[in-house]
Each structure stands twice: as C-alpha cells, then as structure tokens.
Backbone as XML, in Angstrom:
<?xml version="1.0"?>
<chain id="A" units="angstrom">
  <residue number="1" name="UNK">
    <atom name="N" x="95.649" y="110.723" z="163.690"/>
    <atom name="CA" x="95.125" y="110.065" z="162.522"/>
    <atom name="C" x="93.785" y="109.401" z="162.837"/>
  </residue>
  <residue number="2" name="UNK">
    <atom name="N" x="93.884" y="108.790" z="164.046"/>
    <atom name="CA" x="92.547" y="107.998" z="164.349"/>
    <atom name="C" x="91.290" y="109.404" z="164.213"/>
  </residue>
  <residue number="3" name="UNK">
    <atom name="N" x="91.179" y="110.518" z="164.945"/>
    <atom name="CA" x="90.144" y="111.260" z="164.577"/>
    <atom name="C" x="89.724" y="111.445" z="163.129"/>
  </residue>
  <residue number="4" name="UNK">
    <atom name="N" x="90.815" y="111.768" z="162.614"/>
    <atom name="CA" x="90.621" y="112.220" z="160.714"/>
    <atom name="C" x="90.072" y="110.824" z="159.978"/>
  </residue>
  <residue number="5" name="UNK">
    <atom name="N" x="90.115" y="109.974" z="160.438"/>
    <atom name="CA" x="89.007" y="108.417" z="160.604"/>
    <atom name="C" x="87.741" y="108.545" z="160.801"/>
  </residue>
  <residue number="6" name="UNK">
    <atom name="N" x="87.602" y="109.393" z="161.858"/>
    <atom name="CA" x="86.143" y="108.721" z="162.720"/>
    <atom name="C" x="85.170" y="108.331" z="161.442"/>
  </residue>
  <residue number="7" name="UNK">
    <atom name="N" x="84.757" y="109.886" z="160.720"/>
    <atom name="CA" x="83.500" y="110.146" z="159.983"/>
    <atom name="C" x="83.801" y="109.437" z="158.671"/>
  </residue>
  <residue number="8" name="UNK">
    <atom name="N" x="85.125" y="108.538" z="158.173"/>
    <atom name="CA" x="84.864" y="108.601" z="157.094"/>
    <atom name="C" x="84.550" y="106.978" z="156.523"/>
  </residue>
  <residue number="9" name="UNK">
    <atom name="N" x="84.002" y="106.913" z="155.451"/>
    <atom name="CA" x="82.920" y="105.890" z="155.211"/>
    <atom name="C" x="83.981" y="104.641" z="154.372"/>
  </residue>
  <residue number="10" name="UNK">
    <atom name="N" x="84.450" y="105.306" z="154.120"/>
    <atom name="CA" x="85.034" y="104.352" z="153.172"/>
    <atom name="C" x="85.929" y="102.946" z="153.611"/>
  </residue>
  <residue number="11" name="UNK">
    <atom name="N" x="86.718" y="102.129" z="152.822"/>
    <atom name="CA" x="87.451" y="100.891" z="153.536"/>
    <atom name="C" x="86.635" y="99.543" z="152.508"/>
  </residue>
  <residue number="12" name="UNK">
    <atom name="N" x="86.468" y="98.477" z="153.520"/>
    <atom name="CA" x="85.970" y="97.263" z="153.039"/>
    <atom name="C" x="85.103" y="96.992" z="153.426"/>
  </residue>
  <residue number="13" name="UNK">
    <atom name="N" x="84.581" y="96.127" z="153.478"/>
    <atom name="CA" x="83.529" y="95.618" z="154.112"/>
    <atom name="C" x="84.160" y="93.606" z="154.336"/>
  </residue>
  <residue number="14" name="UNK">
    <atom name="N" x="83.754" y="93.352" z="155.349"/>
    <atom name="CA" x="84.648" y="91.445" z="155.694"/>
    <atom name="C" x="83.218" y="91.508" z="156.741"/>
  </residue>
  <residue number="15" name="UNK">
    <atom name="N" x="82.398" y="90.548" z="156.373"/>
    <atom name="CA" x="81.384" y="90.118" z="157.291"/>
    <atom name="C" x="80.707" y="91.011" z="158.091"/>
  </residue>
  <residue number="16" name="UNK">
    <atom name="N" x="79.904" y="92.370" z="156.444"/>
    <atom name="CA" x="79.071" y="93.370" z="157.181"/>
    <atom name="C" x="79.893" y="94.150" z="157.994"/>
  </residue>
  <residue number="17" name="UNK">
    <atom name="N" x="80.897" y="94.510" z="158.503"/>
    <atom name="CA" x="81.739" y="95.282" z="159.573"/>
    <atom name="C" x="82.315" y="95.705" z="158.450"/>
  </residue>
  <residue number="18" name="UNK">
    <atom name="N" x="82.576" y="97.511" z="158.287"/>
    <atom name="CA" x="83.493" y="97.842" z="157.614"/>
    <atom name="C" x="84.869" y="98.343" z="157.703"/>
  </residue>
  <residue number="19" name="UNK">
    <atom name="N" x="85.818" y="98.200" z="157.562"/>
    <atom name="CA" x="87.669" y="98.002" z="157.955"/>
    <atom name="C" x="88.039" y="99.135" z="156.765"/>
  </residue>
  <residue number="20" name="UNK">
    <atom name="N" x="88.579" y="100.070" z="157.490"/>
    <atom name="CA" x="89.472" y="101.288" z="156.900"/>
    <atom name="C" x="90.694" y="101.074" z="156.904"/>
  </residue>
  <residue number="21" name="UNK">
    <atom name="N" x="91.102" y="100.712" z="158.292"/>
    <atom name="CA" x="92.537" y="100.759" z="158.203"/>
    <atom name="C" x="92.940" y="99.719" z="159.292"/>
  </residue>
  <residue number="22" name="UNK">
    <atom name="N" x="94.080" y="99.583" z="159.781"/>
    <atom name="CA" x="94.511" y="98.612" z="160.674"/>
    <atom name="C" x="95.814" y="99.063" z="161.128"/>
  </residue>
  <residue number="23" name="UNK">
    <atom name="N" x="95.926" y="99.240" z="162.582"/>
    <atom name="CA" x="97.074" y="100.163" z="163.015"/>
    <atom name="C" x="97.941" y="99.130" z="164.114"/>
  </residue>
  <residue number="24" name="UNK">
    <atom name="N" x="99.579" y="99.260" z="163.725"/>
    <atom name="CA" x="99.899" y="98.130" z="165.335"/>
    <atom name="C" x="100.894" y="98.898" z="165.133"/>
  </residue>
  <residue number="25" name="UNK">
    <atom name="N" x="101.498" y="99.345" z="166.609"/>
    <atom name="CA" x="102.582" y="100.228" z="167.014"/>
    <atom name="C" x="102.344" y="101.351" z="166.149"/>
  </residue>
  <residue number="26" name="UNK">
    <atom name="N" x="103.325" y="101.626" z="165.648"/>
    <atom name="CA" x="103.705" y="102.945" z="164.647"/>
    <atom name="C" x="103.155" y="102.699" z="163.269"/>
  </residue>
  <residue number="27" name="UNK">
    <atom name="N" x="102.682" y="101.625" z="162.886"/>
    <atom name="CA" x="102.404" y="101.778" z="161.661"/>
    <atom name="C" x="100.769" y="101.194" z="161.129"/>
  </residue>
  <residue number="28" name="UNK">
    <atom name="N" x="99.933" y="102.269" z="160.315"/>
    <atom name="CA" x="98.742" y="102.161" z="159.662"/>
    <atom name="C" x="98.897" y="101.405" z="158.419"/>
  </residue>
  <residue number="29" name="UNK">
    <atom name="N" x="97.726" y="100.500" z="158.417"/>
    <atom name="CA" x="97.619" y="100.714" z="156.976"/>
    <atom name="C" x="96.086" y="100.623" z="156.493"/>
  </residue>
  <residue number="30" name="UNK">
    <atom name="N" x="96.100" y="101.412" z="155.234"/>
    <atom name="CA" x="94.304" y="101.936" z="154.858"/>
    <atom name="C" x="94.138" y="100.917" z="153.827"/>
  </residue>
  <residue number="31" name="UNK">
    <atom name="N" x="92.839" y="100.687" z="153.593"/>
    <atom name="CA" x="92.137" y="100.185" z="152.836"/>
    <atom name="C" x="91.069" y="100.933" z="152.290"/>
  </residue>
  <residue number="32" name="UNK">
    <atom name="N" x="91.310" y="100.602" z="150.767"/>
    <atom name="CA" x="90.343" y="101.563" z="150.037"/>
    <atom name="C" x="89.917" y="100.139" z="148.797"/>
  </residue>
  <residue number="33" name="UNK">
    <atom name="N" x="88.677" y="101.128" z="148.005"/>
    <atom name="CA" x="88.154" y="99.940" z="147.046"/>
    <atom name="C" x="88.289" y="101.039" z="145.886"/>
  </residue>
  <residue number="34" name="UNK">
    <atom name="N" x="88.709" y="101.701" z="145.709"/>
    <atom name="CA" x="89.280" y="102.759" z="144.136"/>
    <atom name="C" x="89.867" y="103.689" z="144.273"/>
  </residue>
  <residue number="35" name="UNK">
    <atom name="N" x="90.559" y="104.186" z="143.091"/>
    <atom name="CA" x="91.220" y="105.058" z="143.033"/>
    <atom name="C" x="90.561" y="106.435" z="143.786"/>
  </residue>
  <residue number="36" name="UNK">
    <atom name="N" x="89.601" y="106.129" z="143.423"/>
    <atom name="CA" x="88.999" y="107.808" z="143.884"/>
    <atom name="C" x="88.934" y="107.642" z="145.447"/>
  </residue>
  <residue number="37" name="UNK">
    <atom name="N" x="88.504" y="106.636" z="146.350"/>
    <atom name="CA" x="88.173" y="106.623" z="147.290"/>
    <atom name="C" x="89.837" y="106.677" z="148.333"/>
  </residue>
  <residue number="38" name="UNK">
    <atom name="N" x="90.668" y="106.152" z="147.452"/>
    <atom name="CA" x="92.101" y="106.617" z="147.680"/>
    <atom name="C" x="92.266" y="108.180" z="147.806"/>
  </residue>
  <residue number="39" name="UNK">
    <atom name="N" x="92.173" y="108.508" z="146.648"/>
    <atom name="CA" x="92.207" y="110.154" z="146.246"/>
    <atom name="C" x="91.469" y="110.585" z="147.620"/>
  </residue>
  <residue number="40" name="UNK">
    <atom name="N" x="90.337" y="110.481" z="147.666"/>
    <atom name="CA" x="89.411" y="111.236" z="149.186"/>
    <atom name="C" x="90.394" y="111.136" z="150.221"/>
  </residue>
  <residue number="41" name="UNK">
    <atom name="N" x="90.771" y="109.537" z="150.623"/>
    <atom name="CA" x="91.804" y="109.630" z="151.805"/>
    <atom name="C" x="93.211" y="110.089" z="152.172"/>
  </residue>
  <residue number="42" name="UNK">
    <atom name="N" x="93.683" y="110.601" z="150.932"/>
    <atom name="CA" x="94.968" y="110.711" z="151.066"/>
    <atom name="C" x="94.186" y="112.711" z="150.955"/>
  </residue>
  <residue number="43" name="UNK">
    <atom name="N" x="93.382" y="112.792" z="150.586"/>
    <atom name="CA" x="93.333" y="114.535" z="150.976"/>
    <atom name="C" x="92.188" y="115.021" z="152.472"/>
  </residue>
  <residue number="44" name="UNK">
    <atom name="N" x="92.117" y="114.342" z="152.788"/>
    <atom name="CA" x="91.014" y="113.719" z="154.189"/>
    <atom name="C" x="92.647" y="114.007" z="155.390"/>
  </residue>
  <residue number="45" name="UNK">
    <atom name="N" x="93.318" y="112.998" z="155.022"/>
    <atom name="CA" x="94.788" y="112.877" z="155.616"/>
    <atom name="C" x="95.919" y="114.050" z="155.974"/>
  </residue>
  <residue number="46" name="UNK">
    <atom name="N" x="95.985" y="114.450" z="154.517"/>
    <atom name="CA" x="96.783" y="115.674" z="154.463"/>
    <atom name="C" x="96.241" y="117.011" z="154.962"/>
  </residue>
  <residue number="47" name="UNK">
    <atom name="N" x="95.172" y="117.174" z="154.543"/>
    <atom name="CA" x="94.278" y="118.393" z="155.324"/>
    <atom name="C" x="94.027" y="118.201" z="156.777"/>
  </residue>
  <residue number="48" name="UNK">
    <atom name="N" x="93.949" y="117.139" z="157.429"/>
    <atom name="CA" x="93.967" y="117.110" z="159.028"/>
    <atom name="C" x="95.414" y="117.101" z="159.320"/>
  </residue>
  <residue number="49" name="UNK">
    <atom name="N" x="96.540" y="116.817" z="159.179"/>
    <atom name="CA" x="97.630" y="117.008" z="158.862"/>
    <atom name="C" x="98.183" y="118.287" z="159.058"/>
  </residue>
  <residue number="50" name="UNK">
    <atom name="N" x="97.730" y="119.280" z="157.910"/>
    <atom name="CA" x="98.108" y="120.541" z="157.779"/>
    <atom name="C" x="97.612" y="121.444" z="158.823"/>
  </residue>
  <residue number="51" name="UNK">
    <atom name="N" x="96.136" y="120.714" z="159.327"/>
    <atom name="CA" x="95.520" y="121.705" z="160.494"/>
    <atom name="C" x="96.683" y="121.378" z="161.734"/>
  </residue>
  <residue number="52" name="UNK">
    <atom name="N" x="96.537" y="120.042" z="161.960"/>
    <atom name="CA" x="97.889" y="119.708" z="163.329"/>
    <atom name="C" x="99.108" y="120.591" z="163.138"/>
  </residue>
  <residue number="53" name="UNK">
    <atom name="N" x="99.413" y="120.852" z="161.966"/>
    <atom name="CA" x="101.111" y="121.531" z="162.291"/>
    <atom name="C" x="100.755" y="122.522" z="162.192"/>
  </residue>
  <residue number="54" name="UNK">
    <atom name="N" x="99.786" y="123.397" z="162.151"/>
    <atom name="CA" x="99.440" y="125.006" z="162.295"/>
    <atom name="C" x="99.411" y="125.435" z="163.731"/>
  </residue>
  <residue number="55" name="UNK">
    <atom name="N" x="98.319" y="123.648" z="163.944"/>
    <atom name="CA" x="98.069" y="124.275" z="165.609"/>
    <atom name="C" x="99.544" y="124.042" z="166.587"/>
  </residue>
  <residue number="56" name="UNK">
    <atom name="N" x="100.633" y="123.210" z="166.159"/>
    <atom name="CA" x="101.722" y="122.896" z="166.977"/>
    <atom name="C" x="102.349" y="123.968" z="167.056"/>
  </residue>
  <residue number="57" name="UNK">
    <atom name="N" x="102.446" y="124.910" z="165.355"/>
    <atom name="CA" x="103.294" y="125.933" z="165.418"/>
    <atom name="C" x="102.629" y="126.894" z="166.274"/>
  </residue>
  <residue number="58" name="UNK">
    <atom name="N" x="101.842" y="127.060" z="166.459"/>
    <atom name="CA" x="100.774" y="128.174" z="167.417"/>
    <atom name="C" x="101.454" y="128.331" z="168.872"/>
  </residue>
  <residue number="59" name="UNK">
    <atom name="N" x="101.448" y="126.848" z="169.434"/>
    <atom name="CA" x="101.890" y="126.636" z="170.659"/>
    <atom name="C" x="103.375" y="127.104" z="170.398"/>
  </residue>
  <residue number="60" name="UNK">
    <atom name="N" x="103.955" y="126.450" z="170.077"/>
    <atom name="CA" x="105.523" y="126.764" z="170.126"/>
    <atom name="C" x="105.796" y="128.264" z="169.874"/>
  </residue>
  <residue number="61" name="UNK">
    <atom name="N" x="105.205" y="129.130" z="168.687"/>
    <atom name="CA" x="104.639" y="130.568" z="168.723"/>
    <atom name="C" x="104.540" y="131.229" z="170.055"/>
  </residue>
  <residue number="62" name="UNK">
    <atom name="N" x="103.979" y="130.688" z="170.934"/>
    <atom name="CA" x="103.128" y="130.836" z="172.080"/>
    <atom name="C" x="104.371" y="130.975" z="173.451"/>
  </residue>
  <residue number="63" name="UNK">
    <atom name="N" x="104.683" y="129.396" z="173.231"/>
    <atom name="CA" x="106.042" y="129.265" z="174.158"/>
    <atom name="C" x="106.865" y="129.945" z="173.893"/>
  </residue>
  <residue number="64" name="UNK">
    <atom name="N" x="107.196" y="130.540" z="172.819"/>
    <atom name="CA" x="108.602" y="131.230" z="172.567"/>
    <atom name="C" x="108.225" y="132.608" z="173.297"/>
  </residue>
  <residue number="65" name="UNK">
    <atom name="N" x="107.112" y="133.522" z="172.598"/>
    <atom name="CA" x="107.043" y="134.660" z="173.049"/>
    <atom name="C" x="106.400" y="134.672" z="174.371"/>
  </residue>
  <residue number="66" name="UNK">
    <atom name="N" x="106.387" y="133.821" z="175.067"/>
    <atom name="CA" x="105.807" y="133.706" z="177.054"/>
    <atom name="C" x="107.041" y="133.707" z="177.683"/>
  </residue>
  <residue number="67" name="UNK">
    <atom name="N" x="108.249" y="132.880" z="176.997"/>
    <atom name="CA" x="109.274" y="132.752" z="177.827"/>
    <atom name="C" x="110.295" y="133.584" z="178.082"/>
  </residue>
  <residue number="68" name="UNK">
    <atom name="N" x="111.339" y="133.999" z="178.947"/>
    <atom name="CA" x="111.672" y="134.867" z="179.592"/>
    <atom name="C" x="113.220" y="135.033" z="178.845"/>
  </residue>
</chain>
C-alpha cells in the first residue's frame, strides 16, 4: 500500500506538510478532502491491488509447475 502512495497528491494539508494517510500496525487510515478525491483513492488502491494478486498468482503458477 505504501508504494500505491508514493505519487499521489492528495490528503490534507496541517502546517504546509501534506498527510494522506496514517498507518500503526495493521491498520491505515486515508485522508481525503472530497468525494472525488476519495473516488481517485479507492481506484488508485484497487488497481495496485489487482496488479499484486496477478503477480502472487504468477509465482504460485510458477511454484506449482517447478515442483516435482
């Protein structure tokens, strides 16, 4: 999740520094200033998302047909 972050602009702003999200242990949470800028992150999210479980299934793809 932190990569699918890096580039993106959005969040708050608290003393010129701008705050997207805030993460402790297992759990995030985002900050947005509208609906739309919601909308961007939650498909920003899901599309890096969908790339990770393509590439997991690849490997496991991978492991199955290597192993003996």
């Amino acid at each position: 999740m932190r990569q699918s972050l890096e580039n993106w602009e959005g969040g708050i702003k608290i003393n010129g520094i701008n705050i997207s999200n805030l993460r402790y242990a297992d759990n995030t949470t985002h900050f947005v200033t509208s609906e739309a800028e919601m909308a961007e992150l939650l498909k920003l999210l899901e599309t890096n998302y969908v790339i990770d479980m393509i590439a997991n299934l690849g490997i496991e793809f991978h492991r199955l047909m290597t192993s003996p």
